[in-house]
Each structure stands twice: as C-alpha cells, then as structure tokens.
DSSP file (Angstrom, degrees, kcal/mol; ACC not computed):
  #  RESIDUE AA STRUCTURE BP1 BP2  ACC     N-H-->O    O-->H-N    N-H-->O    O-->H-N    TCO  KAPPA ALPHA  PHI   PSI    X-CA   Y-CA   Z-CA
    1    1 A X              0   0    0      0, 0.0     5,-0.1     0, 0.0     2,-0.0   0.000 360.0 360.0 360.0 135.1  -10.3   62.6  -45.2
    2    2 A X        -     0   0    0      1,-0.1     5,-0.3     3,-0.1     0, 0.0  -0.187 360.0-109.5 -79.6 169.4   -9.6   61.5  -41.6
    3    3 A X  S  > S+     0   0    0      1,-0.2     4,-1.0     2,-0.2     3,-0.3   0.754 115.7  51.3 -83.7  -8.3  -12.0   62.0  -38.9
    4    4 A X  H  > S+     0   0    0      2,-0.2     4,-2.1     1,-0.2    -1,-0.2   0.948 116.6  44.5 -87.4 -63.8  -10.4   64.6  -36.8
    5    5 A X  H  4 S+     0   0    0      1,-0.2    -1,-0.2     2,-0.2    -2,-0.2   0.135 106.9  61.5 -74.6  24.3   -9.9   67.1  -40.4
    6    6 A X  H >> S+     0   0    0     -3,-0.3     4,-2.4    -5,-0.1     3,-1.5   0.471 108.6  42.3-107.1 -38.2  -13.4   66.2  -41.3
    7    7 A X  H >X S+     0   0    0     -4,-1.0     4,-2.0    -5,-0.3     3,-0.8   0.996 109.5  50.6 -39.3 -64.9  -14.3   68.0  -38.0
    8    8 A X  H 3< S+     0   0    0     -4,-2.1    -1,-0.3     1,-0.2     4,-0.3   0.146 111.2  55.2 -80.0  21.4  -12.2   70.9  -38.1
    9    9 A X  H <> S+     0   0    0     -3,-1.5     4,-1.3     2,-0.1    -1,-0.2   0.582 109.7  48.1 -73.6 -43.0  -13.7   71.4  -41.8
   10   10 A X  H <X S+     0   0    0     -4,-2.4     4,-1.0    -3,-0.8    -2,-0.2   0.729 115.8  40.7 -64.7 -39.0  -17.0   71.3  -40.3
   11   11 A X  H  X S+     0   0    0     -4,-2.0     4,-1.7     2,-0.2     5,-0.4   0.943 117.2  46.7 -44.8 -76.4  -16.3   73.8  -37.5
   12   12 A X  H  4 S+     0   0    0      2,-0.3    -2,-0.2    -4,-0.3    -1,-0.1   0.405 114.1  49.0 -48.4 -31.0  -14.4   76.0  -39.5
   13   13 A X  H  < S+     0   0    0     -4,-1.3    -2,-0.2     2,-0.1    -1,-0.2   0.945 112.4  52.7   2.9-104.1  -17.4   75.7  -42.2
   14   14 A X  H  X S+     0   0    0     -4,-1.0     4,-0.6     1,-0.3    -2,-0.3   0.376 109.9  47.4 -63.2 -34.5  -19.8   76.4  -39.4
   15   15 A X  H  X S+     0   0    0     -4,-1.7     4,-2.4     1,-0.2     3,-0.3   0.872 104.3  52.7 -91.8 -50.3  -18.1   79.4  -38.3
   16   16 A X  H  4 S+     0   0    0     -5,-0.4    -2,-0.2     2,-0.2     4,-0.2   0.227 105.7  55.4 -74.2  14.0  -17.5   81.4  -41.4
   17   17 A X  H  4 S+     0   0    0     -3,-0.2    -1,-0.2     2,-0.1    -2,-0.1   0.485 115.7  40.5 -82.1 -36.9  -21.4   81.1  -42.4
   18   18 A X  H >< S+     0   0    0     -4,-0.6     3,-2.8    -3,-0.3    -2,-0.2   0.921 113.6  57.6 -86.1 -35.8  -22.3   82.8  -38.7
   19   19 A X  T 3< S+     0   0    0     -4,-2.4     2,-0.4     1,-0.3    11,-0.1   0.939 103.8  52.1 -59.2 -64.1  -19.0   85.2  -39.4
   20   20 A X  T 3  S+     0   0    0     -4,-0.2     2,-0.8    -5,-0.1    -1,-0.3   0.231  88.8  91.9 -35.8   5.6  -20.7   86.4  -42.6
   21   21 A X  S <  S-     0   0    0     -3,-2.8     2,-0.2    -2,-0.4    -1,-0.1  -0.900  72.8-145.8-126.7  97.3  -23.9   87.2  -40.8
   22   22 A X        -     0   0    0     -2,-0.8     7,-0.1     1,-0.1    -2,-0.0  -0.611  22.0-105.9 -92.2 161.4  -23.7   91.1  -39.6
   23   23 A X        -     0   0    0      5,-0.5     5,-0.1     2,-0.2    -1,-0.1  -0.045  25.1-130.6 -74.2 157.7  -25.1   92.3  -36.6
   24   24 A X  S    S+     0   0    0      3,-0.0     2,-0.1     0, 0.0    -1,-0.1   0.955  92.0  25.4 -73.0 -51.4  -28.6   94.5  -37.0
   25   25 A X  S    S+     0   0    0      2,-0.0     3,-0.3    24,-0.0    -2,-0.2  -0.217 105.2  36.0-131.3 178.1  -27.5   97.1  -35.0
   26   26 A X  S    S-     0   0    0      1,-0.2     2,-0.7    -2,-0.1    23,-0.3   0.194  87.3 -88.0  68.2 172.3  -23.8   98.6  -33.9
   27   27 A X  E    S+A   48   0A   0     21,-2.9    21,-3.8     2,-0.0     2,-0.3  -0.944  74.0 160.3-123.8 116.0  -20.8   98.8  -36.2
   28   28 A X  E     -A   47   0A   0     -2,-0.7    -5,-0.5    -3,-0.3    19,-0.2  -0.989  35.7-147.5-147.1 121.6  -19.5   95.2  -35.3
   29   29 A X  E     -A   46   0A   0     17,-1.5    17,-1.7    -2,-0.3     2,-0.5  -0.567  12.6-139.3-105.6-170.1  -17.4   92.8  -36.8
   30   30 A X  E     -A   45   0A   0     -2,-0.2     2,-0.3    15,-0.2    15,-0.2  -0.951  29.5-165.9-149.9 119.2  -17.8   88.9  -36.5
   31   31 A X  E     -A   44   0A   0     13,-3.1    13,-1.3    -2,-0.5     2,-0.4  -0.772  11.0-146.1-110.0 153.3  -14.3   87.7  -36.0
   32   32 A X  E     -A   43   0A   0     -2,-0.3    11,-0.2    11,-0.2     2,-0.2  -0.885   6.7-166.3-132.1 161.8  -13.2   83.8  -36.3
   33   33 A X  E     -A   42   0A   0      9,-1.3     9,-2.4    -2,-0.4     2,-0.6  -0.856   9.5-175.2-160.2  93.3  -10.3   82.6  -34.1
   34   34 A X  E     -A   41   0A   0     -2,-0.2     2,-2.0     7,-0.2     7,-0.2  -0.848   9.0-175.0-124.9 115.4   -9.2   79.1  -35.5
   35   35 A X  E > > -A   40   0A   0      5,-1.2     5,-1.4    -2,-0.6     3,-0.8  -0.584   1.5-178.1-106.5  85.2   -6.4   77.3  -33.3
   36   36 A X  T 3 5S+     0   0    0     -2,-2.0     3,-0.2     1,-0.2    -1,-0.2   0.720  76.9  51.2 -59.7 -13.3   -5.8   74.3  -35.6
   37   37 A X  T 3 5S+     0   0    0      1,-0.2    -1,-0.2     3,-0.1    -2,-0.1   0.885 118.0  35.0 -67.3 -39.4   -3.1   72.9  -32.7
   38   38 A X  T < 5S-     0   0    0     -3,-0.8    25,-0.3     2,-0.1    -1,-0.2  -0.370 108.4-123.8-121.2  35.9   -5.3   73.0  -29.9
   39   39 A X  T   5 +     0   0    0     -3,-0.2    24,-4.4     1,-0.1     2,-0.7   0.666  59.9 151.3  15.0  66.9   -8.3   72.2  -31.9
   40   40 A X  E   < -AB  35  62A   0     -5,-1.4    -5,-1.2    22,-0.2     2,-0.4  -0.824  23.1-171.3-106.2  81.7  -10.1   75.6  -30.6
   41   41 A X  E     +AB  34  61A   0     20,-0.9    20,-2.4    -2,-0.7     2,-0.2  -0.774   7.8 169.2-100.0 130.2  -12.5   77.3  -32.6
   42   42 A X  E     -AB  33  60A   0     -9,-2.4    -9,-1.3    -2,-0.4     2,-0.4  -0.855  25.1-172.2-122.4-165.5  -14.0   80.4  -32.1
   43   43 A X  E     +AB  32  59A   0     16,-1.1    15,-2.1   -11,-0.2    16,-1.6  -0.914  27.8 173.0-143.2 145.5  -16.3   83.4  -33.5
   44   44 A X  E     -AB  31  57A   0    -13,-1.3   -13,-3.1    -2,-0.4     2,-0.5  -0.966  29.9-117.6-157.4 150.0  -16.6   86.6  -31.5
   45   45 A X  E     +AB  30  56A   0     11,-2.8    11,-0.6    -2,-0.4     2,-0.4  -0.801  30.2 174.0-113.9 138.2  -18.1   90.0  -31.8
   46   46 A X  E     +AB  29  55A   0    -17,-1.7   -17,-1.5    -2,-0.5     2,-0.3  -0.900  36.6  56.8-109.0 121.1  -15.9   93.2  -31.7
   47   47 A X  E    S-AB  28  54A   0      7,-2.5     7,-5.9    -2,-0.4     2,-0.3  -0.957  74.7 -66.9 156.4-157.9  -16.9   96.9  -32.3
   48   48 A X  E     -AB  27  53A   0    -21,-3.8   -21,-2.9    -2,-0.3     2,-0.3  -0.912  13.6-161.7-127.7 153.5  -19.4   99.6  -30.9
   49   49 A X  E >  S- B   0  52A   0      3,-2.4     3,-3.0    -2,-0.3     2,-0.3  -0.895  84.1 -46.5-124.1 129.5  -23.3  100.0  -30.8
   50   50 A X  T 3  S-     0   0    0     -2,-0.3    -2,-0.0     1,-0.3     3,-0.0  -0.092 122.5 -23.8  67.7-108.6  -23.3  103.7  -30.0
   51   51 A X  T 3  S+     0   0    0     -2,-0.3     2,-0.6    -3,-0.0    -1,-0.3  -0.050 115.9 109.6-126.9  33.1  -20.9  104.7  -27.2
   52   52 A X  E <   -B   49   0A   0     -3,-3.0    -3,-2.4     2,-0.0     2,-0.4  -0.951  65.7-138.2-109.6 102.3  -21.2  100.6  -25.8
   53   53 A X  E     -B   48   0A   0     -2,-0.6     2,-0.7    -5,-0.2    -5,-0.2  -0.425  22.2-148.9 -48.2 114.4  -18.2   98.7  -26.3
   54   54 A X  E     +B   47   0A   0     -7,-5.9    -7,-2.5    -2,-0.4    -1,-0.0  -0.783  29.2 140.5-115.9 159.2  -18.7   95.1  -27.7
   55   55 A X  E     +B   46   0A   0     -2,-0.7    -9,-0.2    -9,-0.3     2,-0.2   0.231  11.9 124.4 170.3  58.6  -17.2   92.4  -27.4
   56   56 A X  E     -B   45   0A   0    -11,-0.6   -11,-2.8     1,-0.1     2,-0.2  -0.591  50.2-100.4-124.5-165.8  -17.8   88.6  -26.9
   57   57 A X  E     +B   44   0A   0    -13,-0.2   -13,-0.2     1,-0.2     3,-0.1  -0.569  32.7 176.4-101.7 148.5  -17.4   85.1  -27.8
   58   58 A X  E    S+     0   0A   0    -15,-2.1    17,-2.4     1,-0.5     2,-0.4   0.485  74.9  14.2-129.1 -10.8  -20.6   83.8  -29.7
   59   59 A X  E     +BC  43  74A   0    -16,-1.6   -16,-1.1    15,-0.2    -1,-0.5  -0.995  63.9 172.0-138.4 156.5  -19.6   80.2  -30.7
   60   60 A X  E     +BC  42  73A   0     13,-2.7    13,-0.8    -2,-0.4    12,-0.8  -0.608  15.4 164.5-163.2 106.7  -16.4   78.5  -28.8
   61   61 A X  E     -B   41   0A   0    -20,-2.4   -20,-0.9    10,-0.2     2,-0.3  -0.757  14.4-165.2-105.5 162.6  -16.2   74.5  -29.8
   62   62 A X  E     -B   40   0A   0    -22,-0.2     8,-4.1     8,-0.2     2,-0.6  -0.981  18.3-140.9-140.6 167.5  -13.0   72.2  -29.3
   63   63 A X  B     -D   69   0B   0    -24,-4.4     6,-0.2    -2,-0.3     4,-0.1  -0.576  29.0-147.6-121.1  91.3  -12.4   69.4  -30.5
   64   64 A X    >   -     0   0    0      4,-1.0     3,-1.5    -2,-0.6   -25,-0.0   0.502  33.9 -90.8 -58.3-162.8  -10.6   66.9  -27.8
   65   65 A X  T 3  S+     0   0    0      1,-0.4    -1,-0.1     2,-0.1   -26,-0.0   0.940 120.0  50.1 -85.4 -50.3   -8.2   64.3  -27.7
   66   66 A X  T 3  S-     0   0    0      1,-0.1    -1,-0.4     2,-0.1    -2,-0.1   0.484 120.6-103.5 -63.6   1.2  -11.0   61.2  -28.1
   67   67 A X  S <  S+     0   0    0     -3,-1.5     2,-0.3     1,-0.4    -2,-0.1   0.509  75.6 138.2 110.4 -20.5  -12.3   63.0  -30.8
   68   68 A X        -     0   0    0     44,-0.1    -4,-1.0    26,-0.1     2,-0.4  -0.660  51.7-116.4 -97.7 151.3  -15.4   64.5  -29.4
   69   69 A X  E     -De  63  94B   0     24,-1.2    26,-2.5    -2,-0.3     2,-0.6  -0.626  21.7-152.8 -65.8 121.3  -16.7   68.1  -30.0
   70   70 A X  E     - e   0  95B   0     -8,-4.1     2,-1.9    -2,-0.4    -8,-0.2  -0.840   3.3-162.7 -71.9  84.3  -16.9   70.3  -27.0
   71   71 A X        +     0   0    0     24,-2.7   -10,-0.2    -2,-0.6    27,-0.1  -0.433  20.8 165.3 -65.7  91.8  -19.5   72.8  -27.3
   72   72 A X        +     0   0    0     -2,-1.9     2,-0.3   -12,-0.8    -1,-0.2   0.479  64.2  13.5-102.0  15.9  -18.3   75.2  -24.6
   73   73 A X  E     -C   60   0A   0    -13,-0.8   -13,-2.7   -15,-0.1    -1,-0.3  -0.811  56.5-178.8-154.0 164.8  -20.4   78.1  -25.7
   74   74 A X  E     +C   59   0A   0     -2,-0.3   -15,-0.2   -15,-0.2     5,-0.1  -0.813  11.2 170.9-155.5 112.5  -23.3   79.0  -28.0
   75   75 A X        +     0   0    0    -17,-2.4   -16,-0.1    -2,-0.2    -1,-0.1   0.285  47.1 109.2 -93.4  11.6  -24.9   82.1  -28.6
   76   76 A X        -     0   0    0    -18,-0.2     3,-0.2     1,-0.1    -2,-0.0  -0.236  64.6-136.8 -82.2 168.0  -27.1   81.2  -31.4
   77   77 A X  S    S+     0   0    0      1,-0.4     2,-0.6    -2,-0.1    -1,-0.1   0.605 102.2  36.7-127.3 -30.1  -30.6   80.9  -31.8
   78   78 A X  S    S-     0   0    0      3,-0.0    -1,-0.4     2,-0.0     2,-0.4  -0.970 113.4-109.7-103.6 118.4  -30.7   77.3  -34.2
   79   79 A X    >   -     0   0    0     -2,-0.6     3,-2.7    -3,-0.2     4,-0.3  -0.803  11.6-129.2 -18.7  90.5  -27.8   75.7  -32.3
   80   80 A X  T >> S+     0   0    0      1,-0.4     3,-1.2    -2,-0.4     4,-0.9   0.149 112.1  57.3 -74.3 -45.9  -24.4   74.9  -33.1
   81   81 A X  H >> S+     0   0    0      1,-0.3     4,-1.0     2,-0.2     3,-0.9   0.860 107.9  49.6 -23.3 -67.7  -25.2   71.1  -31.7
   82   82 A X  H <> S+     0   0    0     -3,-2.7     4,-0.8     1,-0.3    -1,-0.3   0.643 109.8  50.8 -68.0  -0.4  -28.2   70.7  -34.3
   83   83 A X  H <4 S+     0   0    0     -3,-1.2    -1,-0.3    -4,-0.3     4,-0.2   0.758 107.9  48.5 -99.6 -22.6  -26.1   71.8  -37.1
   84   84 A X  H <<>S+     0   0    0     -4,-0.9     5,-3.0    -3,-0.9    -2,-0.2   0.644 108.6  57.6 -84.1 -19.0  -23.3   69.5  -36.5
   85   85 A X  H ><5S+     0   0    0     -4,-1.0     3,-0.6     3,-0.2    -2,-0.2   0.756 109.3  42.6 -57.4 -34.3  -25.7   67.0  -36.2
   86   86 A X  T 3<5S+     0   0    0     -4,-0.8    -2,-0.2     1,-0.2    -1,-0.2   0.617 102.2  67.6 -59.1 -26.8  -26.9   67.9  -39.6
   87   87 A X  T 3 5S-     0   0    0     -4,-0.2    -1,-0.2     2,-0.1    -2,-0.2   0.209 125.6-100.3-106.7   4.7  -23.5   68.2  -40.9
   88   88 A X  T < 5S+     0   0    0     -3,-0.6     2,-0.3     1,-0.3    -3,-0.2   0.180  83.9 126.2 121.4 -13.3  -23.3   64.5  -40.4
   89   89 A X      < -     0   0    0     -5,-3.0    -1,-0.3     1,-0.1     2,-0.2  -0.659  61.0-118.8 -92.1 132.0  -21.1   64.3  -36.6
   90   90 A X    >   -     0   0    0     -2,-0.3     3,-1.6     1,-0.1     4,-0.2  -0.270   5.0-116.5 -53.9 133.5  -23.2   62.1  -34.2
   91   91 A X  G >  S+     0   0    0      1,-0.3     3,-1.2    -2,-0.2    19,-0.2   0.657 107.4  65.9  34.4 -92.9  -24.8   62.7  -31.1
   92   92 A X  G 3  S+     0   0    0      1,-0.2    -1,-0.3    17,-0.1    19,-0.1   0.697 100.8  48.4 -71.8 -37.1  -23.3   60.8  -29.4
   93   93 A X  G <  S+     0   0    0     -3,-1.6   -24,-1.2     1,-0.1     2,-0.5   0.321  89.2  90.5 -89.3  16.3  -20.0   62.6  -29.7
   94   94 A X  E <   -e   69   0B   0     -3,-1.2    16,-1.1    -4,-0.2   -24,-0.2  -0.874  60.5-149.1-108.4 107.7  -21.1   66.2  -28.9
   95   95 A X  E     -e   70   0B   0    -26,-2.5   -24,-2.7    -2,-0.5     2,-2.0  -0.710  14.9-148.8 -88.0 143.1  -21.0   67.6  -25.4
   96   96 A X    >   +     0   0    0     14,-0.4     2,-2.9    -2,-0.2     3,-2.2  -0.196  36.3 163.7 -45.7  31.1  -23.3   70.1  -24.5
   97   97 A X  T 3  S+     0   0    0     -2,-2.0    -1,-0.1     1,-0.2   -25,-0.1   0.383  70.6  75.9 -81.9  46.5  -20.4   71.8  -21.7
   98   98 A X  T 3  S+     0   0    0     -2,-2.9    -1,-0.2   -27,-0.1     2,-0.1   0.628  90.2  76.0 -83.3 -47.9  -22.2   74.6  -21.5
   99   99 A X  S <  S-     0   0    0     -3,-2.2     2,-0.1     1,-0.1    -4,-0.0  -0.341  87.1-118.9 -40.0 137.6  -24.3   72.3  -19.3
  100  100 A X     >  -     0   0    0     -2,-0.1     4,-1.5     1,-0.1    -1,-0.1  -0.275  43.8-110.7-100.9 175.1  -23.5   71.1  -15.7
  101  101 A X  H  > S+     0   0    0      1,-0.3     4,-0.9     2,-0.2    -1,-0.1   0.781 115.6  73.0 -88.6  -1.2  -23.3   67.3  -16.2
  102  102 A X  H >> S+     0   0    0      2,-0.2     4,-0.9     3,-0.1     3,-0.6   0.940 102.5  38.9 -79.7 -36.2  -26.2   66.7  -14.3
  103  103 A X  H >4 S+     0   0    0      1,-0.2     3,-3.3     2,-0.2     4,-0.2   0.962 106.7  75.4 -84.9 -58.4  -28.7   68.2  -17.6
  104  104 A X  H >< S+     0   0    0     -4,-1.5     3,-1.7     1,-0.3    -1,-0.2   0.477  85.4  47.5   3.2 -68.9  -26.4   66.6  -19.5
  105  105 A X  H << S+     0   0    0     -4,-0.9    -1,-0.3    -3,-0.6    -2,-0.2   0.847 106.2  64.6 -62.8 -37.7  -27.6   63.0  -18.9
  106  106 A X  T << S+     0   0    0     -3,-3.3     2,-0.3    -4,-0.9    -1,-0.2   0.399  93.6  79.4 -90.4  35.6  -31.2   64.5  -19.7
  107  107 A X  S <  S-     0   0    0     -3,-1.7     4,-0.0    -4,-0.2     0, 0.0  -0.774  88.4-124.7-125.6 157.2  -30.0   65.3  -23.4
  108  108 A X  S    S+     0   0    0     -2,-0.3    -1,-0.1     2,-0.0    -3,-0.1   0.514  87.6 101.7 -78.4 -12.8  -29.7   62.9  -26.4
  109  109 A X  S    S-     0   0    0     -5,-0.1     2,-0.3     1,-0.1   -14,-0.2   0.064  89.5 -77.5 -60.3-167.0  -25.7   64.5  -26.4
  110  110 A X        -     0   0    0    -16,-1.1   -14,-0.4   -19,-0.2    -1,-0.1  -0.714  34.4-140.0-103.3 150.8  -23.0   63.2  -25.3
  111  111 A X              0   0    0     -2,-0.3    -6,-0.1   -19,-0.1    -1,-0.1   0.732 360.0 360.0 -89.8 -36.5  -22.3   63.2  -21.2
  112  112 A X              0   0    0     -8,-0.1   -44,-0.1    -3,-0.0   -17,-0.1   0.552 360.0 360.0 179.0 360.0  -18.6   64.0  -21.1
C-alpha cells in the first residue's frame, strides 16, 4: 500500500470510530464527509438539542500535495494529532493549522 492510501485509510479509520460515538445530549448525527480527490476529510455534527440547531465541523484533516497531514480543525478531547501519531504517521509530517505558525515552531509537529 502506498503512502498517500495508507493515510486516507488512517483518516477515514479515524473518522468513523468518532462518527460512531453519539452525542450525550440532543438528537444529533455524526456525519463523515470523505473527498477522496481533494484529499479532505471531515466529521460534523447535524441535528437539534431542544429548539438549538446544531451544526458543526468536529475533525477537518487534509492531506496535501507533499504528503503531509493538515490538521485544520479538532474538536476532540484526546487529539486527532496523537492518534495519528499512534496510528504510525510521524510527527514530523503533521501540521497543527489550527495554530498560527508562530506556536507552531514551539510543538514537536510539523511547521508547515
């Protein structure tokens, strides 16, 4: 398996375990949004708590043209960063860009 579809296994993986994970409270579902062209991944939550419309993104990675993961959001509480680290993708290749680039440089991630 090449390195680019060992990613988007891992992401895709990684999103459908949080997607399976229902909300305490509201009737909300946990939606996955997987743009295998544009290497895009997301999860978002859709639905009502009460008379409260919900409705946002809770993970959103891509995976760019070099090859590194872009975290560009993370709503989670263990962090999509350490888990891809677990899941075997280095460091070195993940950016935080949820982060301005200056805390960037004070993270073991990747800068850009």
């Amino acid at each position: 398996m090449d390195k680019l579809t060992k990613r988007r296994q891992i992401i895709t993986d990684l999103l459908n375990r949080y997607a399976q994970i229902k909300p305490a409270y509201g009737e909300i579902e946990r939606q996955t949004i997987f743009d295998q062209e544009q290497n895009r991944y997301q999860l978002i939550n859709t639905g009502w708590d009460n008379r409260r419309r919900i409705y946002g993104c809770l993970i959103h990675v891509d995976i760019q043209a070099d090859g590194k993961i872009w975290i560009q959001y993370d709503g989670t509480e263990a962090g999509v960063a350490n888990e891809l680290v677990e899941a075997g993708i280095p460091k070195q290749e993940i950016v935080l860009a949820y982060q301005s680039d200056y805390m960037r440089k004070l993270t073991d991630f990747a800068v850009g």
